[in-house]
C-alpha positions, 0 to 999 in steps of 0.5 A: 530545547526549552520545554514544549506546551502542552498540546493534548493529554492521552489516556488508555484504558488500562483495565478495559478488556483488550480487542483484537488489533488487526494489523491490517498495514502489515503482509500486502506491499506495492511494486510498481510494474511486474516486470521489475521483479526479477531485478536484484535491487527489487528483489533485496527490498522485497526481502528487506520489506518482508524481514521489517514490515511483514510483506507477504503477499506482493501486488504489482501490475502489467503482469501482462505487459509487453517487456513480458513477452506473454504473447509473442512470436515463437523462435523458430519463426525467426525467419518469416515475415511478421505477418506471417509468424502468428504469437502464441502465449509464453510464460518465460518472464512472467514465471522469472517475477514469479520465481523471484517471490517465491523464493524470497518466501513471498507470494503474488497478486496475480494481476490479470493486466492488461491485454497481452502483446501490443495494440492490435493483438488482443484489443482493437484500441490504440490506447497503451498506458506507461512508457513500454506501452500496455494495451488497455483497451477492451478485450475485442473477444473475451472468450480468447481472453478468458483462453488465455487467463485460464490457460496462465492459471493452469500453467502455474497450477502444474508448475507450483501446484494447486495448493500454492495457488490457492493461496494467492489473490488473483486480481481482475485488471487494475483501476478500470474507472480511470481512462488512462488504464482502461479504454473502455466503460463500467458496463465493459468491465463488468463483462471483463470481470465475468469472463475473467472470474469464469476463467479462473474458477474453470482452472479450480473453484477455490483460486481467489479473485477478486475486484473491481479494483477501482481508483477512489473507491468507485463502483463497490456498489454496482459490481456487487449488484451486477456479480450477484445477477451474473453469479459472479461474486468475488472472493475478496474486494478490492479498491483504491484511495489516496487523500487528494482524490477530491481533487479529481472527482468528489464521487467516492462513498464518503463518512465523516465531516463535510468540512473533510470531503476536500483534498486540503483535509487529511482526513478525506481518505479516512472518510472514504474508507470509512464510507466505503466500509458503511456501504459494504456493511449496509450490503451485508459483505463479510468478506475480505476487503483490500484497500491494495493501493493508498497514500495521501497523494496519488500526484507522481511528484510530491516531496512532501511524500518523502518526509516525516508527514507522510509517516505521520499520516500513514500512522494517523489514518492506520489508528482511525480506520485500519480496522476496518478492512483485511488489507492496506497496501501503501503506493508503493514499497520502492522509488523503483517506479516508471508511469510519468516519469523516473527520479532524478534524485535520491530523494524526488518526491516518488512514491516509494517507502524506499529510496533507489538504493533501497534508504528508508524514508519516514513512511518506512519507518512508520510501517515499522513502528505499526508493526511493532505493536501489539495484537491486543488494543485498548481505547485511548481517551483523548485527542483529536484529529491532530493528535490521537496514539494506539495502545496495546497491552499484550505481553508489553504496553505499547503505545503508539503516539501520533502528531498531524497538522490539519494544515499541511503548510504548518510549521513543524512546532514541538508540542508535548503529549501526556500519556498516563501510563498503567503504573509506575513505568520499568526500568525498560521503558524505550522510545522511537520517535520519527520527527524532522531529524529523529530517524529520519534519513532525509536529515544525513541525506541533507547534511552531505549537500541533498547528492542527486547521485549519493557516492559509494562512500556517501551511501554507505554512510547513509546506510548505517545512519539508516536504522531505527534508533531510540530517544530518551523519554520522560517520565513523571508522577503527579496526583493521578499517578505516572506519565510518559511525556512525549515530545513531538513536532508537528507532524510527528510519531514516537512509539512507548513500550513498557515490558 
Protein backbone atom coordinates (compact mmCIF):
# COMPACT_ATOMS: atom_id res chain seq x y z
CA UNK A 1 0.00 0.00 0.00
CA UNK A 2 1.58 3.43 -1.11
CA UNK A 3 1.88 5.63 1.93
CA UNK A 4 -1.39 7.61 2.83
CA UNK A 5 -1.46 11.66 3.15
CA UNK A 6 -1.87 12.68 6.11
CA UNK A 7 -5.38 13.55 7.17
CA UNK A 8 -5.11 15.05 10.80
CA UNK A 9 -2.47 15.23 13.89
CA UNK A 10 -3.98 14.07 17.36
CA UNK A 11 -2.29 15.12 20.58
CA UNK A 12 -3.28 13.79 24.08
CA UNK A 13 -2.33 15.63 26.96
CA UNK A 14 -0.16 13.46 28.87
CA UNK A 15 0.37 15.43 31.86
CA UNK A 16 -2.91 16.64 32.19
CA UNK A 17 -4.86 14.98 35.40
CA UNK A 18 -7.17 12.31 34.00
CA UNK A 19 -11.29 12.58 34.42
CA UNK A 20 -13.40 9.64 34.78
CA UNK A 21 -14.20 7.91 31.71
CA UNK A 22 -17.49 6.47 32.23
CA UNK A 23 -18.38 3.65 30.00
CA UNK A 24 -21.60 4.70 29.37
CA UNK A 25 -21.93 2.21 25.81
CA UNK A 26 -21.18 -0.54 28.28
CA UNK A 27 -24.00 -2.79 30.64
CA UNK A 28 -27.49 -2.02 28.61
CA UNK A 29 -28.22 -4.25 25.48
CA UNK A 30 -31.43 -4.44 23.15
CA UNK A 31 -33.22 -7.70 22.40
CA UNK A 32 -35.77 -7.04 20.02
CA UNK A 33 -39.12 -8.57 21.76
CA UNK A 34 -39.43 -10.21 25.00
CA UNK A 35 -40.67 -13.29 23.82
CA UNK A 36 -37.11 -14.32 22.17
CA UNK A 37 -35.62 -14.68 25.30
CA UNK A 38 -36.18 -17.95 26.10
CA UNK A 39 -34.60 -18.99 22.71
CA UNK A 40 -31.31 -20.87 23.02
CA UNK A 41 -29.59 -18.75 20.21
CA UNK A 42 -30.57 -15.51 22.03
CA UNK A 43 -29.69 -16.59 25.09
CA UNK A 44 -25.83 -17.90 23.71
CA UNK A 45 -25.51 -14.15 22.44
CA UNK A 46 -26.66 -12.47 25.47
CA UNK A 47 -23.92 -14.67 27.16
CA UNK A 48 -21.67 -13.69 24.27
CA UNK A 49 -22.53 -9.94 24.68
CA UNK A 50 -22.23 -9.90 28.27
CA UNK A 51 -18.52 -11.88 28.17
CA UNK A 52 -17.15 -9.24 25.47
CA UNK A 53 -18.98 -6.03 25.97
CA UNK A 54 -20.06 -6.09 29.51
CA UNK A 55 -24.10 -6.60 28.89
CA UNK A 56 -25.67 -6.60 32.15
CA UNK A 57 -28.93 -5.29 32.10
CA UNK A 58 -31.26 -6.66 29.21
CA UNK A 59 -34.31 -4.06 27.69
CA UNK A 60 -36.64 -5.52 25.36
CA UNK A 61 -40.13 -4.96 24.83
CA UNK A 62 -43.64 -6.69 24.46
CA UNK A 63 -43.10 -7.81 27.73
CA UNK A 64 -46.90 -8.07 27.80
CA UNK A 65 -47.49 -9.41 24.21
CA UNK A 66 -49.68 -12.02 23.42
CA UNK A 67 -47.04 -15.05 22.39
CA UNK A 68 -46.71 -14.36 26.47
CA UNK A 69 -50.06 -15.65 27.57
CA UNK A 70 -50.02 -13.01 30.49
CA UNK A 71 -53.53 -12.95 29.99
CA UNK A 72 -55.30 -16.03 29.23
CA UNK A 73 -57.66 -18.29 29.51
CA UNK A 74 -57.26 -20.84 32.25
CA UNK A 75 -56.82 -24.96 31.52
CA UNK A 76 -59.50 -26.25 33.07
CA UNK A 77 -61.80 -23.95 30.82
CA UNK A 78 -60.88 -26.00 28.24
CA UNK A 79 -64.38 -26.80 27.69
CA UNK A 80 -66.48 -23.72 27.85
CA UNK A 81 -67.11 -21.65 25.23
CA UNK A 82 -64.86 -18.32 25.01
CA UNK A 83 -67.17 -15.98 25.99
CA UNK A 84 -67.92 -17.81 28.95
CA UNK A 85 -64.32 -18.65 30.06
CA UNK A 86 -62.87 -15.36 31.59
CA UNK A 87 -58.76 -14.55 31.31
CA UNK A 88 -56.86 -14.32 34.14
CA UNK A 89 -53.09 -13.18 34.60
CA UNK A 90 -50.31 -15.72 34.44
CA UNK A 91 -46.97 -15.26 34.51
CA UNK A 92 -45.53 -18.85 33.05
CA UNK A 93 -43.56 -17.31 29.84
CA UNK A 94 -42.77 -14.03 31.05
CA UNK A 95 -40.93 -15.90 34.32
CA UNK A 96 -39.00 -18.49 31.00
CA UNK A 97 -37.63 -14.52 29.65
CA UNK A 98 -36.91 -13.84 33.19
CA UNK A 99 -35.42 -16.97 33.97
CA UNK A 100 -33.28 -17.17 31.02
CA UNK A 101 -31.43 -13.69 32.11
CA UNK A 102 -30.75 -14.59 35.40
CA UNK A 103 -29.32 -17.57 35.03
CA UNK A 104 -26.86 -16.15 32.46
CA UNK A 105 -26.14 -13.67 35.12
CA UNK A 106 -27.94 -10.66 33.66
CA UNK A 107 -31.06 -8.82 34.92
CA UNK A 108 -34.27 -7.24 32.94
CA UNK A 109 -35.58 -4.14 32.05
CA UNK A 110 -38.81 -4.95 33.02
CA UNK A 111 -40.94 -3.31 30.43
CA UNK A 112 -44.51 -2.61 31.34
CA UNK A 113 -45.68 -3.28 27.27
CA UNK A 114 -48.18 -3.23 26.01
CA UNK A 115 -51.83 -3.86 27.18
CA UNK A 116 -52.07 -7.69 28.24
CA UNK A 117 -54.08 -10.08 25.72
CA UNK A 118 -55.41 -9.29 22.43
CA UNK A 119 -57.70 -5.91 21.64
CA UNK A 120 -60.59 -5.91 23.58
CA UNK A 121 -59.13 -7.13 26.53
CA UNK A 122 -57.44 -4.42 28.37
CA UNK A 123 -57.87 -1.37 25.89
CA UNK A 124 -61.25 -0.63 23.42
CA UNK A 125 -58.86 0.19 20.53
CA UNK A 126 -58.08 -2.17 17.59
CA UNK A 127 -54.83 -0.98 17.01
CA UNK A 128 -51.76 -3.88 17.42
CA UNK A 129 -48.15 -3.24 16.47
CA UNK A 130 -45.69 -6.06 15.12
CA UNK A 131 -46.82 -9.37 13.38
CA UNK A 132 -48.07 -11.16 16.69
CA UNK A 133 -50.31 -8.35 17.24
CA UNK A 134 -49.65 -6.12 20.59
CA UNK A 135 -52.50 -4.07 22.02
CA UNK A 136 -51.24 -0.63 22.14
CA UNK A 137 -54.13 1.23 22.66
CA UNK A 138 -55.16 3.19 26.02
CA UNK A 139 -55.70 1.23 28.78
CA UNK A 140 -59.78 1.64 29.01
CA UNK A 141 -59.17 1.43 33.05
CA UNK A 142 -56.14 2.17 34.66
CA UNK A 143 -57.00 1.15 37.96
CA UNK A 144 -57.02 -2.88 36.16
CA UNK A 145 -54.01 -1.77 34.62
CA UNK A 146 -52.31 -0.66 37.56
CA UNK A 147 -53.87 -4.46 39.38
CA UNK A 148 -52.43 -5.99 36.92
CA UNK A 149 -48.66 -4.21 36.90
CA UNK A 150 -48.70 -4.30 40.42
CA UNK A 151 -49.90 -7.83 40.98
CA UNK A 152 -46.58 -9.01 38.22
CA UNK A 153 -44.29 -6.90 40.41
CA UNK A 154 -45.31 -8.81 43.45
CA UNK A 155 -45.15 -12.18 41.73
CA UNK A 156 -41.36 -11.48 41.22
CA UNK A 157 -40.78 -9.87 44.56
CA UNK A 158 -42.01 -13.39 46.13
CA UNK A 159 -40.30 -15.40 43.24
CA UNK A 160 -36.86 -13.49 43.06
CA UNK A 161 -37.22 -11.53 46.29
CA UNK A 162 -37.30 -8.00 47.02
CA UNK A 163 -33.80 -7.30 46.66
CA UNK A 164 -33.11 -8.68 43.35
CA UNK A 165 -35.91 -6.62 42.38
CA UNK A 166 -34.74 -3.72 43.42
CA UNK A 167 -32.03 -3.94 41.15
CA UNK A 168 -33.88 -3.84 37.76
CA UNK A 169 -35.26 -0.56 35.91
CA UNK A 170 -38.91 -1.00 35.35
CA UNK A 171 -39.70 0.77 32.17
CA UNK A 172 -43.13 2.61 31.53
CA UNK A 173 -44.24 1.50 27.84
CA UNK A 174 -42.11 1.85 24.98
CA UNK A 175 -42.17 5.02 22.42
CA UNK A 176 -45.59 6.57 23.20
CA UNK A 177 -45.14 9.56 21.04
CA UNK A 178 -44.90 7.52 18.18
CA UNK A 179 -48.80 6.26 16.73
CA UNK A 180 -47.64 2.80 15.50
CA UNK A 181 -47.02 1.99 19.43
CA UNK A 182 -49.39 4.04 21.02
CA UNK A 183 -53.06 4.79 20.05
CA UNK A 184 -53.33 7.19 22.35
CA UNK A 185 -52.03 10.91 23.24
CA UNK A 186 -49.34 12.70 25.70
CA UNK A 187 -52.02 13.64 27.87
CA UNK A 188 -52.95 9.65 27.81
CA UNK A 189 -49.81 8.61 28.49
CA UNK A 190 -48.81 10.95 31.08
CA UNK A 191 -52.03 9.14 33.06
CA UNK A 192 -50.64 5.82 31.99
CA UNK A 193 -47.33 6.68 33.66
CA UNK A 194 -48.89 7.75 36.90
CA UNK A 195 -50.91 4.68 37.21
CA UNK A 196 -48.03 2.65 36.42
CA UNK A 197 -45.55 4.55 38.73
CA UNK A 198 -48.20 4.08 41.49
CA UNK A 199 -48.39 0.69 40.77
CA UNK A 200 -45.01 -0.14 41.30
CA UNK A 201 -43.99 2.08 44.19
CA UNK A 202 -47.42 0.01 45.93
CA UNK A 203 -45.18 -3.39 45.64
CA UNK A 204 -42.16 -1.41 47.53
CA UNK A 205 -40.87 2.47 47.06
CA UNK A 206 -37.41 1.61 45.96
CA UNK A 207 -38.19 -0.60 42.66
CA UNK A 208 -37.13 1.92 39.97
CA UNK A 209 -39.20 3.16 37.13
CA UNK A 210 -38.47 5.23 34.92
CA UNK A 211 -39.81 6.86 31.50
CA UNK A 212 -41.06 8.54 29.21
CA UNK A 213 -39.33 6.69 26.82
CA UNK A 214 -39.85 8.59 24.04
CA UNK A 215 -38.55 8.08 20.21
CA UNK A 216 -36.45 11.17 19.38
CA UNK A 217 -35.97 12.61 22.37
CA UNK A 218 -39.51 14.04 22.67
CA UNK A 219 -41.53 15.13 25.96
CA UNK A 220 -38.31 15.38 28.74
CA UNK A 221 -39.73 18.63 29.39
CA UNK A 222 -43.46 18.13 29.83
CA UNK A 223 -43.04 14.63 31.73
CA UNK A 224 -40.97 16.45 34.18
CA UNK A 225 -43.34 19.23 34.50
CA UNK A 226 -46.53 16.88 34.71
CA UNK A 227 -44.42 14.14 37.32
CA UNK A 228 -43.45 16.87 39.82
CA UNK A 229 -47.37 18.18 39.72
CA UNK A 230 -48.70 14.70 40.21
CA UNK A 231 -45.74 13.65 42.48
CA UNK A 232 -44.66 11.16 40.12
CA UNK A 233 -40.98 11.72 39.70
CA UNK A 234 -38.96 8.83 37.95
CA UNK A 235 -35.99 7.20 39.02
CA UNK A 236 -34.08 7.62 36.01
CA UNK A 237 -35.28 8.98 32.44
CA UNK A 238 -35.24 7.34 29.53
CA UNK A 239 -35.37 8.40 25.75
CA UNK A 240 -34.53 7.34 22.39
CA UNK A 241 -32.72 8.85 19.15
CA UNK A 242 -31.39 7.51 16.13
CA UNK A 243 -29.14 9.96 13.56
CA UNK A 244 -32.13 10.29 10.70
CA UNK A 245 -34.81 11.17 13.04
CA UNK A 246 -34.98 14.70 11.25
CA UNK A 247 -36.19 12.79 8.45
CA UNK A 248 -39.63 12.39 10.63
CA UNK A 249 -39.83 15.42 12.76
CA UNK A 250 -37.35 17.88 13.37
CA UNK A 251 -38.92 18.18 17.08
CA UNK A 252 -36.23 17.04 19.38
CA UNK A 253 -34.03 19.68 21.71
CA UNK A 254 -31.33 20.02 19.71
CA UNK A 255 -27.24 21.51 20.53
CA UNK A 256 -24.98 22.14 17.90
CA UNK A 257 -24.79 23.63 14.18
CA UNK A 258 -27.90 24.36 12.16
CA UNK A 259 -25.96 23.00 9.47
CA UNK A 260 -26.23 19.33 11.38
CA UNK A 261 -30.10 19.46 12.31
CA UNK A 262 -30.39 17.17 9.02
CA UNK A 263 -30.53 13.69 8.60
CA UNK A 264 -27.74 13.49 5.87
CA UNK A 265 -25.16 15.07 8.94
CA UNK A 266 -23.64 12.49 11.28
CA UNK A 267 -23.71 14.64 13.85
CA UNK A 268 -27.72 15.18 14.05
CA UNK A 269 -28.01 12.73 16.88
CA UNK A 270 -24.75 14.05 19.12
CA UNK A 271 -26.78 17.22 18.85
CA UNK A 272 -29.76 15.71 20.10
CA UNK A 273 -28.42 14.20 23.05
CA UNK A 274 -26.40 16.96 23.80
CA UNK A 275 -29.54 19.41 23.56
CA UNK A 276 -31.28 16.85 25.60
CA UNK A 277 -28.56 16.94 28.30
CA UNK A 278 -28.77 21.11 28.27
CA UNK A 279 -32.29 20.69 28.85
CA UNK A 280 -32.09 18.44 31.55
CA UNK A 281 -29.38 20.38 33.16
CA UNK A 282 -31.21 23.91 32.85
CA UNK A 283 -33.96 21.56 35.14
CA UNK A 284 -31.65 20.62 37.64
CA UNK A 285 -32.09 16.66 36.86
CA UNK A 286 -29.10 14.79 38.48
CA UNK A 287 -30.68 11.80 38.07
CA UNK A 288 -29.84 8.79 35.87
CA UNK A 289 -30.20 9.27 32.10
CA UNK A 290 -30.68 6.40 29.71
CA UNK A 291 -30.57 6.88 26.02
CA UNK A 292 -31.99 2.92 25.93
CA UNK A 293 -32.36 2.91 22.11
CA UNK A 294 -29.94 4.60 19.64
CA UNK A 295 -28.21 4.02 16.21
CA UNK A 296 -27.69 6.02 13.05
CA UNK A 297 -30.91 4.67 11.18
CA UNK A 298 -34.14 3.96 12.84
CA UNK A 299 -34.94 2.46 8.93
CA UNK A 300 -35.54 -1.44 9.60
CA UNK A 301 -33.50 -2.15 6.14
CA UNK A 302 -30.34 -0.14 5.76
CA UNK A 303 -27.05 -2.17 4.58
CA UNK A 304 -24.97 0.18 5.42
CA UNK A 305 -25.83 -0.59 9.28
CA UNK A 306 -23.94 -3.74 8.71
CA UNK A 307 -20.57 -2.13 7.74
CA UNK A 308 -17.63 -0.64 9.02
CA UNK A 309 -19.58 3.06 9.08
CA UNK A 310 -21.46 2.15 11.34
CA UNK A 311 -18.93 1.07 13.82
CA UNK A 312 -17.04 4.24 12.97
CA UNK A 313 -20.11 6.16 14.11
CA UNK A 314 -21.17 4.29 17.24
CA UNK A 315 -17.11 5.09 18.16
CA UNK A 316 -17.51 8.92 16.92
CA UNK A 317 -20.55 9.77 18.72
CA UNK A 318 -19.54 7.62 22.08
CA UNK A 319 -16.24 9.95 21.93
CA UNK A 320 -18.37 13.26 21.40
CA UNK A 321 -21.15 12.79 23.78
CA UNK A 322 -20.88 9.38 25.66
CA UNK A 323 -20.32 11.13 28.89
CA UNK A 324 -23.24 12.82 29.11
CA UNK A 325 -25.73 10.19 29.93
CA UNK A 326 -25.75 6.86 32.57
CA UNK A 327 -26.70 4.67 29.76
CA UNK A 328 -26.45 3.98 25.87
CA UNK A 329 -27.98 1.07 24.40
CA UNK A 330 -27.21 0.68 20.55
CA UNK A 331 -30.72 -0.92 18.57
CA UNK A 332 -30.06 -3.74 18.97
CA UNK A 333 -27.74 -6.78 20.37
CA UNK A 334 -29.28 -9.43 17.69
CA UNK A 335 -30.65 -9.63 13.84
CA UNK A 336 -33.02 -11.84 15.87
CA UNK A 337 -35.74 -9.33 15.02
CA UNK A 338 -39.47 -9.46 13.76
CA UNK A 339 -41.29 -5.45 13.54
CA UNK A 340 -41.69 -4.94 9.54
CA UNK A 341 -40.26 -7.94 8.45
CA UNK A 342 -37.48 -11.01 8.81
CA UNK A 343 -33.71 -11.19 7.10
CA UNK A 344 -33.42 -12.95 4.14
CA UNK A 345 -29.76 -12.78 4.46
CA UNK A 346 -27.08 -13.42 6.68
CA UNK A 347 -25.94 -10.20 6.45
CA UNK A 348 -29.44 -7.87 5.29
CA UNK A 349 -29.22 -4.74 6.50
CA UNK A 350 -31.01 -5.13 10.23
CA UNK A 351 -30.50 -3.79 13.06
CA UNK A 352 -28.61 -6.26 15.20
CA UNK A 353 -24.44 -6.17 16.08
CA UNK A 354 -25.05 -9.81 15.59
CA UNK A 355 -25.83 -11.84 12.61
CA UNK A 356 -28.69 -14.68 12.75
CA UNK A 357 -25.81 -16.94 13.71
CA UNK A 358 -24.79 -14.89 16.12
CA UNK A 359 -21.23 -13.28 13.63
CA UNK A 360 -20.09 -10.14 14.76
CA UNK A 361 -20.60 -7.10 12.40
CA UNK A 362 -18.17 -4.17 12.80
CA UNK A 363 -20.82 -2.42 15.18
CA UNK A 364 -19.84 -5.35 17.47
CA UNK A 365 -16.43 -4.78 17.33
CA UNK A 366 -16.61 -1.23 18.18
CA UNK A 367 -18.47 -2.04 21.23
CA UNK A 368 -15.63 -3.95 21.79
CA UNK A 369 -12.74 -1.63 21.17
CA UNK A 370 -14.97 1.12 23.74
CA UNK A 371 -14.70 -1.55 26.20
CA UNK A 372 -11.39 -1.69 26.03
CA UNK A 373 -10.53 1.45 27.30
CA UNK A 374 -9.53 2.71 30.14
CA UNK A 375 -11.70 4.34 33.13
CA UNK A 376 -9.37 7.54 33.21
CA UNK A 377 -9.60 9.92 30.10
CA UNK A 378 -7.18 12.77 29.25
CA UNK A 379 -8.26 15.36 26.35
CA UNK A 380 -7.17 15.03 23.05
CA UNK A 381 -6.10 18.33 20.87
CA UNK A 382 -6.90 18.01 17.48
CA UNK A 383 -9.19 16.77 14.97
CA UNK A 384 -12.62 17.40 13.80
CA UNK A 385 -15.81 16.19 13.17
CA UNK A 386 -14.46 13.64 10.87
CA UNK A 387 -11.45 12.55 12.74
CA UNK A 388 -11.06 12.79 16.65
CA UNK A 389 -9.47 9.50 19.08
CA UNK A 390 -10.25 8.57 23.13
CA UNK A 391 -7.03 8.47 25.16
CA UNK A 392 -7.03 6.95 28.76
CA UNK A 393 -3.99 6.51 30.53
CA UNK A 394 -5.02 4.20 33.58
CA UNK A 395 -2.64 1.32 34.22
CA UNK A 396 -1.85 1.21 30.18
CA UNK A 397 -2.40 4.29 27.49
CA UNK A 398 -4.97 3.43 25.28
CA UNK A 399 -5.93 5.37 22.50
CA UNK A 400 -8.81 5.20 20.64
CA UNK A 401 -8.85 6.65 16.97
CA UNK A 402 -11.63 7.28 14.85
CA UNK A 403 -12.07 8.06 11.10
CA UNK A 404 -16.02 9.16 9.85
CA UNK A 405 -16.88 10.88 6.68
CA UNK A 406 -19.61 13.98 6.82
CA UNK A 407 -20.80 12.39 3.72
CA UNK A 408 -21.98 9.24 3.84
CA UNK A 409 -21.32 8.16 -0.04
CA UNK A 410 -17.62 8.97 0.34
CA UNK A 411 -15.24 6.72 -1.07
CA UNK A 412 -13.33 4.63 1.60
CA UNK A 413 -9.66 6.86 1.26
CA UNK A 414 -6.96 5.54 3.23
CA UNK A 415 -5.94 8.52 5.35
CA UNK A 416 -3.12 8.81 8.04
CA UNK A 417 -3.48 10.18 11.76
CA UNK A 418 -0.55 11.07 13.64
CA UNK A 419 -0.87 10.30 17.42
CA UNK A 420 2.00 11.59 19.76
CA UNK A 421 2.66 9.13 22.15
CA UNK A 422 3.74 10.05 26.19
CA UNK A 423 7.32 8.79 25.45
CA UNK A 424 9.29 6.37 23.66
CA UNK A 425 6.58 3.64 22.98
CA UNK A 426 7.29 -0.28 24.35
CA UNK A 427 8.16 -3.25 23.05
CA UNK A 428 4.11 -3.88 23.77
CA UNK A 429 2.54 -1.63 21.67
CA UNK A 430 -0.57 -3.29 19.77
CA UNK A 431 -3.23 -2.26 17.52
CA UNK A 432 -6.81 -3.19 16.52
CA UNK A 433 -8.16 -1.66 13.33
CA UNK A 434 -11.60 -2.00 12.03
CA UNK A 435 -11.80 -0.88 8.42
CA UNK A 436 -13.36 -2.41 4.75
CA UNK A 437 -11.49 -5.86 5.69
CA UNK A 438 -9.57 -5.54 9.14
CA UNK A 439 -11.95 -7.30 11.41
CA UNK A 440 -14.54 -7.12 9.48
CA UNK A 441 -16.53 -10.28 8.79
CA UNK A 442 -18.27 -9.01 5.95
CA UNK A 443 -15.05 -9.43 3.83
CA UNK A 444 -14.79 -13.54 4.68
CA UNK A 445 -18.66 -13.45 4.31
CA UNK A 446 -18.00 -12.07 0.71
CA UNK A 447 -15.17 -14.08 -0.24
CA UNK A 448 -17.64 -17.39 0.07
CA UNK A 449 -20.27 -15.48 -2.75
CA UNK A 450 -22.12 -12.98 0.08
CA UNK A 451 -24.43 -17.00 0.97
CA UNK A 452 -27.99 -15.84 1.88
CA UNK A 453 -27.92 -19.34 4.03
CA UNK A 454 -24.05 -19.71 4.85
CA UNK A 455 -23.51 -23.91 5.00
CA UNK A 456 -22.28 -25.71 8.28
CA UNK A 457 -18.91 -26.02 6.79
CA UNK A 458 -19.06 -22.02 5.69
CA UNK A 459 -19.98 -20.86 9.20
CA UNK A 460 -17.63 -22.63 10.91
CA UNK A 461 -15.09 -21.14 8.85
CA UNK A 462 -16.66 -17.57 9.33
CA UNK A 463 -16.59 -18.12 12.82
CA UNK A 464 -13.08 -18.68 13.27
CA UNK A 465 -12.42 -15.81 10.94
CA UNK A 466 -14.87 -13.92 13.40
CA UNK A 467 -12.20 -12.56 16.28
CA UNK A 468 -10.56 -9.67 16.99
CA UNK A 469 -7.05 -9.71 15.39
CA UNK A 470 -4.21 -7.33 15.66
CA UNK A 471 -2.40 -5.06 12.83
CA UNK A 472 0.88 -3.75 12.88
CA UNK A 473 1.62 -0.04 13.92
CA UNK A 474 4.07 2.34 12.89
CA UNK A 475 5.91 4.33 14.77
CA UNK A 476 8.25 7.36 14.65
CA UNK A 477 10.38 9.95 16.13
CA UNK A 478 10.68 13.18 14.90
CA UNK A 479 11.58 16.87 16.55
CA UNK A 480 8.89 16.68 19.10
CA UNK A 481 9.31 13.24 20.28
CA UNK A 482 7.52 9.51 19.23
CA UNK A 483 4.21 9.03 17.02
CA UNK A 484 2.17 6.38 16.41
CA UNK A 485 1.02 6.50 12.64
CA UNK A 486 -2.22 4.99 12.29
CA UNK A 487 -3.66 4.39 9.18
CA UNK A 488 -7.06 4.24 8.53
CA UNK A 489 -9.90 4.44 5.69
CA UNK A 490 -12.46 6.69 5.68
CA UNK A 491 -14.64 5.40 7.61
CA UNK A 492 -12.38 3.61 10.16
CA UNK A 493 -11.30 2.75 13.80
CA UNK A 494 -8.01 1.50 15.23
CA UNK A 495 -7.37 1.31 19.10
CA UNK A 496 -3.32 1.83 20.31
CA UNK A 497 -2.54 0.32 23.93
CA UNK A 498 0.78 0.98 25.19
CA UNK A 499 1.50 -1.06 28.63
Amino acid sequence: MTIPPIVATLSPRWHDVPRALRHSWSGLGNIDQFRWLARADVQAQLRLARDEIGLRYVRAAGMYGPEQRVWARRLRDWKAAEADAPKVANWQFLDLGIEALLDNGLKPVYTTCFCPGLPGDFTASPATCWPDRNAIGMPRDLSAWASFVADGLRHQVTRYGLEEVRSWYVECWNEPNLRGFFDGNREDFLKLWSATWRAVKSVHADIRIGGPSTARGEWLAEFLDWCDRDKTRPDYLATHVYNNDSESAPLSPFDGAAADRVKDSPNFAAGVIRGARTLLDARGWSGEVHWNEWGRSWFPYAPARDDVQEAAFIVKTMSEVGHTASRFAYWCLSDIYDQAGRSESEFDGNYGMLSLHGLRKPSWMAHRLLCMLGSREIHVEGGDSTVGATATVDGATRILVWRHPMNADAPQAWGRVVVRLAGEPTQALRMWRLGSTDNNILAAWRGYGSPAYPTPPQLADLRRANVLTEQPVLTVKDALGWAALVDLEQAGVALVHDS
